[in-house]
VEXMAR-462322 format. One line per field, with one value per residue (C-alpha): residue number from 0; residue in one letter; chain; x, y, z. Coordinates in steps of 0.5 Angstrom, whole numbers, plus 500, padded with zeros to 3 digits. Each point is the difference from the previous one (the first is absolute). Layout:
! VEXMAR-462322
nr = NUM; ...
rest = A; ...
kette = A; ...
xx = X; ...
yy = Y; ...
zz = Z; ...
***
This chain:
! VEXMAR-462322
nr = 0; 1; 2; 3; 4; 5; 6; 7; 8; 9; 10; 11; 12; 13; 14; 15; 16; 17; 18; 19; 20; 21; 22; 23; 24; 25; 26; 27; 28; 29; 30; 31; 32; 33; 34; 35; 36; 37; 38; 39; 40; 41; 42; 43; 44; 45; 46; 47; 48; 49; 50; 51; 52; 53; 54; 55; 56; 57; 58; 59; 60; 61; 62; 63; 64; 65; 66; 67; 68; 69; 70; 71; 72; 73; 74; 75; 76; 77; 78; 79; 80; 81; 82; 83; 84; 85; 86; 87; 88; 89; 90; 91; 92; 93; 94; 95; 96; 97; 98; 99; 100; 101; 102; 103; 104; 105; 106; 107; 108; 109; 110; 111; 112; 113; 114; 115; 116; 117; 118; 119; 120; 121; 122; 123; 124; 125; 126; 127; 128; 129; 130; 131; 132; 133; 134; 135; 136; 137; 138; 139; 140; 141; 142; 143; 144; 145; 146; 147; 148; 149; 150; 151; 152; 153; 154; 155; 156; 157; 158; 159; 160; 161; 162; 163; 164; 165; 166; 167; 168; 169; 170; 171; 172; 173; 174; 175; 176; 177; 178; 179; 180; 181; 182; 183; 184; 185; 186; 187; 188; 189; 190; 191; 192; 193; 194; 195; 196; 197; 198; 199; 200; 201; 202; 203; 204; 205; 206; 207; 208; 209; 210; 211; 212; 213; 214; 215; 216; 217; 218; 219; 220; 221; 222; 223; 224; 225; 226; 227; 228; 229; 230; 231; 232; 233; 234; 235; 236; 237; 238; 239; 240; 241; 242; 243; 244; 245; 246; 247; 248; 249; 250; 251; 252; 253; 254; 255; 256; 257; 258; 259; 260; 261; 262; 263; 264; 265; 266; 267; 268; 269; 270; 271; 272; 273; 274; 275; 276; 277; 278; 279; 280; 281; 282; 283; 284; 285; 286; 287; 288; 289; 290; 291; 292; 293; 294; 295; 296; 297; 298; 299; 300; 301; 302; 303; 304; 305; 306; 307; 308; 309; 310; 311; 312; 313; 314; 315; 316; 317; 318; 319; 320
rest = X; X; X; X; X; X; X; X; X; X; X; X; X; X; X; X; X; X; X; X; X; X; X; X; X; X; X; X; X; X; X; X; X; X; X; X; X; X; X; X; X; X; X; X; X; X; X; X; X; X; X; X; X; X; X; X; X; X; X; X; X; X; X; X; X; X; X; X; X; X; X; X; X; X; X; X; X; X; X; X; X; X; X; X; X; X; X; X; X; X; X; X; X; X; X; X; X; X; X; X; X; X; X; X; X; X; X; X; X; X; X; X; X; X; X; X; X; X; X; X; X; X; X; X; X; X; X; X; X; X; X; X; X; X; X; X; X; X; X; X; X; X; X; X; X; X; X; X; X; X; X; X; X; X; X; X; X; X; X; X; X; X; X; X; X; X; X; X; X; X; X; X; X; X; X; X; X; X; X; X; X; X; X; X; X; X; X; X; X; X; X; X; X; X; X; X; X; X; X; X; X; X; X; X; X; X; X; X; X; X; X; X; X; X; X; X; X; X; X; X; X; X; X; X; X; X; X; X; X; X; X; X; X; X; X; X; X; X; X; X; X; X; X; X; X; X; X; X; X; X; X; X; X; X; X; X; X; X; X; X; X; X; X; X; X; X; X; X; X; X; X; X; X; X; X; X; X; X; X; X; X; X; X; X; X; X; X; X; X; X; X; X; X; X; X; X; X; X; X; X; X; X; X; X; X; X; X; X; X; X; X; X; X; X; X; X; X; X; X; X; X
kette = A; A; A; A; A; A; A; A; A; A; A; A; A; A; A; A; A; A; A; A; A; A; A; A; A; A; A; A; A; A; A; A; A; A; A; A; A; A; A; A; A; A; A; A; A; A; A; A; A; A; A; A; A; A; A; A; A; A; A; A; A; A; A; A; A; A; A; A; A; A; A; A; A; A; A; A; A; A; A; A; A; A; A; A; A; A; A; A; A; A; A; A; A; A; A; A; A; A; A; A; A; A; A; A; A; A; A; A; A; A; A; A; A; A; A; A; A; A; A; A; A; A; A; A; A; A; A; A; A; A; A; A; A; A; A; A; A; A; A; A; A; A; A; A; A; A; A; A; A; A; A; A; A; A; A; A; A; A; A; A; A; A; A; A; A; A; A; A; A; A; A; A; A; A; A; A; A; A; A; A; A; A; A; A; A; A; A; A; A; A; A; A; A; A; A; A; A; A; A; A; A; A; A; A; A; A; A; A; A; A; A; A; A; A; A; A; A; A; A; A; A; A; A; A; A; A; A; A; A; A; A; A; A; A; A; A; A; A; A; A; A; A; A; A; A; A; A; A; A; A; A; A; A; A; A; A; A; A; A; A; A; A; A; A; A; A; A; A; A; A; A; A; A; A; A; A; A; A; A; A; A; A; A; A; A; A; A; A; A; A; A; A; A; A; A; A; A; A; A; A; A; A; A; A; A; A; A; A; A; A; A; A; A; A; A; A; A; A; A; A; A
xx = 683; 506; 498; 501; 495; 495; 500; 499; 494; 497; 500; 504; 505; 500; 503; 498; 508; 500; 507; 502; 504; 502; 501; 501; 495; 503; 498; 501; 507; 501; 502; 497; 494; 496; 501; 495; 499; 495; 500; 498; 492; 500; 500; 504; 504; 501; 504; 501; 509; 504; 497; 502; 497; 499; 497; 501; 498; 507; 502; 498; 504; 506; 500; 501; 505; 504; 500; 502; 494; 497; 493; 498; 495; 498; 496; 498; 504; 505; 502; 506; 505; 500; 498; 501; 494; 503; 506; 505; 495; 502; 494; 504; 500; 492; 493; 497; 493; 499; 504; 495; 495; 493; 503; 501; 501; 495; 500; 508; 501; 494; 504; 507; 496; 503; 500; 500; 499; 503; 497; 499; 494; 499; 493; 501; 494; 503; 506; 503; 501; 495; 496; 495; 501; 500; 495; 503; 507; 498; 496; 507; 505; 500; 501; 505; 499; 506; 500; 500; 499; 500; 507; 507; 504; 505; 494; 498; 507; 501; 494; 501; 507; 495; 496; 506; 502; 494; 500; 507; 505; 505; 502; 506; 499; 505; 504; 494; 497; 506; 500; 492; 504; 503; 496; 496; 506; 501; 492; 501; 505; 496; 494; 505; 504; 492; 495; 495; 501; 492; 499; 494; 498; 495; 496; 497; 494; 496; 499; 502; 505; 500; 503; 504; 498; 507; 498; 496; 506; 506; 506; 497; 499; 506; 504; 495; 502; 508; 497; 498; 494; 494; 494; 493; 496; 492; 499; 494; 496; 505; 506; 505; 500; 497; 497; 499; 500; 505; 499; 501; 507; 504; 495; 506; 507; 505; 507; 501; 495; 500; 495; 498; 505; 495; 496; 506; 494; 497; 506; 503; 492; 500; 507; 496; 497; 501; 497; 505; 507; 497; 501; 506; 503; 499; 503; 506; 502; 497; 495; 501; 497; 497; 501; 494; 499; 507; 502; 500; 508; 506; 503; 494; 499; 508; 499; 494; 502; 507; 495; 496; 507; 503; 494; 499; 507; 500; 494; 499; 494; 496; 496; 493; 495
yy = 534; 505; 503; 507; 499; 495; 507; 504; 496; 500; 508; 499; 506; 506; 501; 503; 503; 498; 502; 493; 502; 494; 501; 496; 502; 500; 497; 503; 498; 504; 494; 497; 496; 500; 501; 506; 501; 505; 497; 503; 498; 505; 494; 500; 493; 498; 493; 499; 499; 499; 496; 493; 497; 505; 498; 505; 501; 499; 507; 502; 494; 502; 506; 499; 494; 505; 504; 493; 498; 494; 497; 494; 499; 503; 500; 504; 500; 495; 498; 495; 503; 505; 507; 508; 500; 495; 503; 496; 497; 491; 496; 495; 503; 501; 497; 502; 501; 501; 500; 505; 505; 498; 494; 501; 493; 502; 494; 499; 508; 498; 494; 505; 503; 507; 506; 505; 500; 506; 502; 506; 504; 504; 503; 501; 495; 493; 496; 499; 493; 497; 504; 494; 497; 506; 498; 494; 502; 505; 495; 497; 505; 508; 502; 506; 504; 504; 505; 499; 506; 507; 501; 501; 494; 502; 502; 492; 498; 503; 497; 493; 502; 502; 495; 495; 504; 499; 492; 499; 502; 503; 503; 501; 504; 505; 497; 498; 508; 503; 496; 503; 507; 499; 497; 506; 504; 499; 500; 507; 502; 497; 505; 506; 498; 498; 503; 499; 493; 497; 493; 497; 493; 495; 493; 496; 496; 496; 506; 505; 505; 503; 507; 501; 505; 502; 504; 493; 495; 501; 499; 505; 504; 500; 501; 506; 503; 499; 504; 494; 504; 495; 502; 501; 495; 500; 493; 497; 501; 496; 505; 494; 499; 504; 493; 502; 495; 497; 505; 506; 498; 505; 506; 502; 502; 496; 500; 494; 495; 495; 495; 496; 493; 497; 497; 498; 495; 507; 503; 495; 500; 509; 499; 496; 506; 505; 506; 498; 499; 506; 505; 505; 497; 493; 502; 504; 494; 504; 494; 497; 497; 503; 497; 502; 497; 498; 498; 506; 500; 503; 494; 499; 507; 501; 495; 504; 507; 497; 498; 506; 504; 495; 503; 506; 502; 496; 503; 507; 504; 498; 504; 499; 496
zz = 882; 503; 506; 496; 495; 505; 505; 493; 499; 507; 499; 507; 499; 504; 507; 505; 502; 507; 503; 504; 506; 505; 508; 506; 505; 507; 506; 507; 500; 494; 496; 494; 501; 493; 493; 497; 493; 497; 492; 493; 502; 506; 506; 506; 499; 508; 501; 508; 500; 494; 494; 499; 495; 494; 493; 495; 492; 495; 499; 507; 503; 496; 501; 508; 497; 498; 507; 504; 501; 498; 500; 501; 496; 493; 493; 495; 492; 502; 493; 498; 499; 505; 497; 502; 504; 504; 500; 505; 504; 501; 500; 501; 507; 501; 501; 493; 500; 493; 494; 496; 500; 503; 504; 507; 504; 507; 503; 500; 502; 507; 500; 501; 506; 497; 505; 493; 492; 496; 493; 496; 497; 494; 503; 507; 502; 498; 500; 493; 500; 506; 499; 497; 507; 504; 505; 501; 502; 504; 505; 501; 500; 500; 492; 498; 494; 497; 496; 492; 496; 502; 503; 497; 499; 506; 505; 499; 501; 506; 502; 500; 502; 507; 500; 501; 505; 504; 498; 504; 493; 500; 493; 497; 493; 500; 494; 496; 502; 496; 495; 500; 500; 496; 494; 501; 499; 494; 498; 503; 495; 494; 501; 502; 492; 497; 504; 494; 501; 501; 502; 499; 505; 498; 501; 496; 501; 494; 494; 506; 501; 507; 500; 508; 503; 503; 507; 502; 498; 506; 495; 494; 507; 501; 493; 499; 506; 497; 495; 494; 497; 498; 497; 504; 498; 502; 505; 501; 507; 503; 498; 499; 492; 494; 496; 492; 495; 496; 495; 504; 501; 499; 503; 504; 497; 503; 499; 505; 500; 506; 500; 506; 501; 504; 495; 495; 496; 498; 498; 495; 498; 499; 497; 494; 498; 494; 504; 506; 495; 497; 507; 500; 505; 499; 493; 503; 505; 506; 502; 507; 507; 505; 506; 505; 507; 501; 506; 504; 502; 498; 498; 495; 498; 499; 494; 498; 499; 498; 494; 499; 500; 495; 495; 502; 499; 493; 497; 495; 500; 494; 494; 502; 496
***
């Protein structure tokens, strides 16, 4: 199951937004003897010195991999080939832990004699994907949770480009930041020529549709503060997603439709179905992917953006239905 609709079923899909801020506490000489790190769960991460042996979910250990910092250890969805999620991480490079959702190798990670594991979290209480081994890790090593949802795209960025930091890192990202800028330039200028433009994001689960709700999601987040319009949806208790039967399709207007590229099974199945082919934006070509849980770096989401500008800027307002 891909790891977005195995979270949508567990119902784990809110966050608690922590901002992660990341420091090096000092000693009497006033140089750094520890690393301290407040994560999304509200826990206080301390490790004594500099953390050698880290081991990190996919999508976080590719963003730190982005930012020159490069794990020792991995696991989450690490699919042949490589796909976005793991953006430019090498596995070739690291100890994998697991290749999947659910798997999660515990006696290799103790075996490793780690100083630190880094995950994300949806809900602000558990890890995303260790979470079903949580107790366990947490006896061998300090865990840190990062934030999923509930921030812009650029707030994580930064983040993960501070957690680097503090790793040891030394980021360089200046090339790879402006052509971030500038892909969103040219979404900027899409809604200055198009404000009327809505872009609807969804995933697919089963005979499921779930509606984003932008504000929780931070790429949405983002190009809604660009001025990309989305609709308001009504999400569940857990505010991430608004699921609807596969019937009820087309309860938002969209002039652009991006479902969920983590599931390409279920998007192949979802563009079988007449009630599918038969929406206005899919009919007016101005269907694509959505790319949510990139890595968070400017070199992944430059590309990102780079997409979401290629459609915005060759999509038209359409006649609702």
């Amino acid at each position: 199951m891909a790891p977005i609709t195995a979270a949508v079923a567990a119902a784990s899909l809110a966050l608690v937004a922590c901002g992660a801020s990341t420091e090096a506490s000092d000693g009497e000489d006033g140089a750094g003897s520890g690393f301290v790190h407040e994560d999304a769960r509200g826990k206080t991460i301390e490790v004594d010195g500099t953390p050698e042996t880290v081991v990190a979910q996919a999508s976080a250990a590719a963003a730190l991999w982005d930012n020159g910092f490069k794990v020792d250890g991995v696991y989450g969805d690490l699919p042949e080939p490589p796909n976005y999620l793991t953006g430019n991480l090498d596995v070739s490079e690291t100890k994998v832990l697991g290749k999947a959702w659910g798997e999660f190798n515990v006696e290799e990670y103790a075996a490793m004699n780690p100083d630190l594991l880094i995950d994300m979290t949806f809900d602000g209480k558990t890890l995303w994907y260790a979470g079903e081994v949580e107790k366990q890790v947490d006896k061998l090593a300090p865990t840190l949770a990062m934030p999923l949802t509930g921030l812009s795209v650029t707030e994580q960025i930064e983040a993960f480009q501070t957690l680097a930091e503090d790793l040891g890192a030394d980021p360089e990202t200046d090339e790879a930041k402006a052509e971030f800028e500038d892909a969103v330039a040219r979404i900027e200028a899409v809604v200055e020529k198009n404000p009327d433009l809505t872009v609807v994001a969804a995933s697919t689960y089963g005979e499921e549709i779930y509606f984003a709700n932008a504000p929780e999601h931070p790429d949405l987040a983002y190009l809604a503060e660009l001025g990309v319009k989305f609709p308001k949806v009504t999400p569940d208790e857990q505010g991430i997603f608004e699921p609807v039967s596969l019937e009820n399709i087309s309860k938002y207007h969209a002039d652009v439709l991006l479902v969920d590229a983590r599931d390409p099974g279920g998007l192949e199945e979802l563009r079988t179905k007449d009630i599918f082919k038969r929406l206005p934006a899919v009919a007016a070509g101005q269907q694509d992917l959505w790319y949510p849980a990139a890595p968070y770096s400017y070199q992944a989401y430059a590309e990102v953006f780079r997409g979401y500008a290629d459609q915005l800027e060759a999509a038209q307002v359409l006649e609702q239905g």
